[in-house]
N, C-alpha and C positions, 0 to 999 in steps of 0.2 A: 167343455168348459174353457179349456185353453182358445180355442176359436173365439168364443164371445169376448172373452179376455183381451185378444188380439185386435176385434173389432172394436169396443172401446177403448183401446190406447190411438186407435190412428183415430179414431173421429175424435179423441180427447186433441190430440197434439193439432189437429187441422184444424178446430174451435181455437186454441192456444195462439195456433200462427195467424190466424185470420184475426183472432179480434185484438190479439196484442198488436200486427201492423195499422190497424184504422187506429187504435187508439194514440199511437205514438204520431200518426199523421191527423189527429184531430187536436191532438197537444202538442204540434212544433210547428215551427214556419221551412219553410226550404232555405232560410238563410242560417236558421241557427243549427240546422244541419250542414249545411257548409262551410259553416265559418270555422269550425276549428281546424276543416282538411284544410285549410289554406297553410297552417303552419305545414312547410316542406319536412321540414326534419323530425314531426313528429309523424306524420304520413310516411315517410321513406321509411324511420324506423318499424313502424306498424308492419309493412310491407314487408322487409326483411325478418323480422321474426316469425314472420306467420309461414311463408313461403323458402324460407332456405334456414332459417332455423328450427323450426320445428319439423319439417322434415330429417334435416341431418340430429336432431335430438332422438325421435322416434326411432332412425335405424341405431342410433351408439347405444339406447337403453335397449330396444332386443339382443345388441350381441353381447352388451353387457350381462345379462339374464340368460343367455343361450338358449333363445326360443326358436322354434323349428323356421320353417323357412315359411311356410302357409301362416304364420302368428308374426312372422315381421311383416310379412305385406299387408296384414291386417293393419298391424298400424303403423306401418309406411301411408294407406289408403288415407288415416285419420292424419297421418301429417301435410299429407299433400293440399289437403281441401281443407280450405278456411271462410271463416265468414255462417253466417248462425242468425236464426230466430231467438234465440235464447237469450244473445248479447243484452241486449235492452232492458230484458227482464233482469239479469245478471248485477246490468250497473244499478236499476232504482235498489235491488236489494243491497247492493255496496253502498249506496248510498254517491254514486261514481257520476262522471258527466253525460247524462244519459244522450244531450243531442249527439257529443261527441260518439256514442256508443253508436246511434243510427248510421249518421258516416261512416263510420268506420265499418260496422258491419256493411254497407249496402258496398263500399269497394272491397273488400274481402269478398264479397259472392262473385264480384263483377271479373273480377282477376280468375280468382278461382274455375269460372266457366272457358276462361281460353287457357291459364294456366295446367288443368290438370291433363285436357288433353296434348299438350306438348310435352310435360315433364314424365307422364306415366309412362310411356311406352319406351323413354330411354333409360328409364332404372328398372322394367320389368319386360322382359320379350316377350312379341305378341301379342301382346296388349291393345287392343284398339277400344277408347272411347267416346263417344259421340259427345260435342259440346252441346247442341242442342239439347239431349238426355237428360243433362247436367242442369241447363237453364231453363227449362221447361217450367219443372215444380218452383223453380225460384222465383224468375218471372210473373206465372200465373197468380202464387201462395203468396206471395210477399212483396216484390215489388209493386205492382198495379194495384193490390188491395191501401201500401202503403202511398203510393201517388194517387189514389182518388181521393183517400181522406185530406193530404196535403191540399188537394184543391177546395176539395168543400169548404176546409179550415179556412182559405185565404179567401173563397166568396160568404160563407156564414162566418165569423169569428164567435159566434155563440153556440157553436156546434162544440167547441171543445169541452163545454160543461157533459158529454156524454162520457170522452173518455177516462174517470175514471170510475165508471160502472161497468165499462169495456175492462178496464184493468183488474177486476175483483172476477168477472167472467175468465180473461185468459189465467188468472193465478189459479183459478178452481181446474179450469181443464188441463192444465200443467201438472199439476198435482196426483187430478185422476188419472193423464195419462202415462205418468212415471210411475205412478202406483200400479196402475194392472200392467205398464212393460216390468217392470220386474217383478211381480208375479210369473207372467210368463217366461222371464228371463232364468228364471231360478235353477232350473235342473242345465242350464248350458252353464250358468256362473258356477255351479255345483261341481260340473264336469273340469273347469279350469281349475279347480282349487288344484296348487300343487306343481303345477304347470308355468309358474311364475309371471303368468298374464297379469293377473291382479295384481302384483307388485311391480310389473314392470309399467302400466298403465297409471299405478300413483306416482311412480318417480317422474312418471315422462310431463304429470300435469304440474306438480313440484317444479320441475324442473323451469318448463315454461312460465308458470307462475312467476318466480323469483325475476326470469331474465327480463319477463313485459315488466314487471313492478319496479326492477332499476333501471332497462333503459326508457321507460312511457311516456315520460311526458315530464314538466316541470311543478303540475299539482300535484296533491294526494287523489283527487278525482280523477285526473286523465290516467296518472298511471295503475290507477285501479282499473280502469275501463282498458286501458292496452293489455293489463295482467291475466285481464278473465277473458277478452279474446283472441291475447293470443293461444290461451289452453283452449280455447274452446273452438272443437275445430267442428265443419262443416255435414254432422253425424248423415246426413241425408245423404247427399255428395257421394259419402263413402259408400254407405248402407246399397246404394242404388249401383254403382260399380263393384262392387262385393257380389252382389246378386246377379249379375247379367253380366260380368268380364270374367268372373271365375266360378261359372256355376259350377265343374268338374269336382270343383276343390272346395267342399263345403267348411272346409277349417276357416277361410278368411273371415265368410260370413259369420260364423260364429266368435271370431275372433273379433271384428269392430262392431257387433253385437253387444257382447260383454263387456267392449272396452270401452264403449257410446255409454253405456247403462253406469258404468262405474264412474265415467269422466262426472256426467251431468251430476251427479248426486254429488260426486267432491267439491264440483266448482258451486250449488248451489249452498252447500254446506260452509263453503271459504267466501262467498258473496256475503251471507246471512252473518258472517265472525263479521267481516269486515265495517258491514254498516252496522252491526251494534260496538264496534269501539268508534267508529265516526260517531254515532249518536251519543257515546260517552264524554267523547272528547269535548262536543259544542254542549255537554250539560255541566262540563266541568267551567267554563268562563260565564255560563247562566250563574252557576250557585256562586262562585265567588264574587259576583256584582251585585249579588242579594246579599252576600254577608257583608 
């Protein structure tokens, strides 16, 4: 059971990345994807919290917590690697500036592929991993699916009326595939109770959360869209380095296992608060121009 379990989460989440990429490249242009990195200082910021902030938060909340030493490089792994399929879907449920969100994800991944392999191997000895490894599923799953729709877009402009049927397809397979991963997740999240993992993985997204949300940007959109990724870090990235740099040590992997499973559910659960007080908020100037 758990097998089949296993195999409809990864073919949920590859439906999920596939058709949320074409959709968000059948509904943007490559300018209004670019146009917000042009702001420097909201870029350098982004940059800095995702890369040298949330890693130095990840290591302060495991030794805050006093987690073993295989449970902080679990989510040392989760700090190091930024940048996410998730993002996008993150900001429409915030209700955030989703082109902003594509940029910004699409350089979080871009960094994160020469990033982790420089920075990993001088907070962790012996560590060797491949950038390529790292860019491979990113490349093939997300960027190229995301720059063909971008071109279709800009030779059909009537092609965008598909993506949001592409968008009710990747929220279904999102859903299924959180649902049978934590299904499956259950007896490792079982085994952490106690263990301070669980609490140390809410503080860390807390954490992140507050710092993207004050320093992100100068809207309420932007720095929603900084808040959810700078928590939301690159679970693949890690998942795939967890499994192949420290196969010896099965604690990592279960550790950015549990801590992938628990992130996604907090951040889609503080997405979903956030755009229902944004839709609050623009119902509260509707009702009073009616009364």
């Amino acid at each position: 059971m758990t097998d089949v379990l296993t195999g409809i989460a990864q073919v949920a989440i590859l439906v999920f990345v596939l058709t949320s990429m074409v959709a968000l490249g059948l509904s943007l242009t490559v300018a209004q994807i670019l146009t917000p990195l042009k702001n420097a200082r909201l870029v350098v910021l982004g940059l800095v919290l995702s890369f040298v902030v949330a890693p130095a938060a990840a290591w302060g909340v495991a030794a805050l917590f006093g987690l073993g030493d295989d449970q902080t490089l679990g989510l040392l792994l989760l700090g190091v690697a930024a940048g996410a399929p998730f993002l996008p879907k993150l900001a429409q449920l915030a209700k955030g500036a989703v082109p902003y969100s594509v940029g910004l994800m699409v350089l979080l991944m871009v960094v994160t592929v020469a990033y982790v392999p420089l920075v990993l191997p001088l907070l962790v000895d012996g560590v060797t991993v491949s950038a390529w490894d790292i860019a491979r599923p990113l490349l093939l799953l997300m960027l190229l699916p995301l720059a063909v729709a971008l071109a279709v877009r800009a030779r059909y402009p009537d092609s965008a009326h598909l993506a949001p049927v592409l968008n009710r397809i990747s929220s279904a397979a999102l859903a299924l595939g959180i649902g049978a991963g934590v299904l499956v997740g259950l007896p490792a999240i079982w085994d952490q109770v106690g263990t301070g993992l669980l609490l140390a993985t809410l503080l860390l997204v807390v954490v992140l959360l507050v710092l993207g949300w004050l320093l992100g940007g100068s809207t309420r959109e932007q720095r929603a869209v900084t808040s959810l990724g700078t928590a939301q870090r690159n679970l693949s990235a890690a998942l795939l380095i967890a499994g192949t740099s420290f196969v010896d040590t099965p604690v990592v992997l279960v550790t950015v296992m549990v801590a992938s499973l628990l992130l996604t559910a907090a951040l889609l659960l503080t997405a979903a608060e956030l755009g229902k007080r944004a839709g609050a908020r623009g119902a509260e100037p509707a009702a009073s121009a009616e009364g």
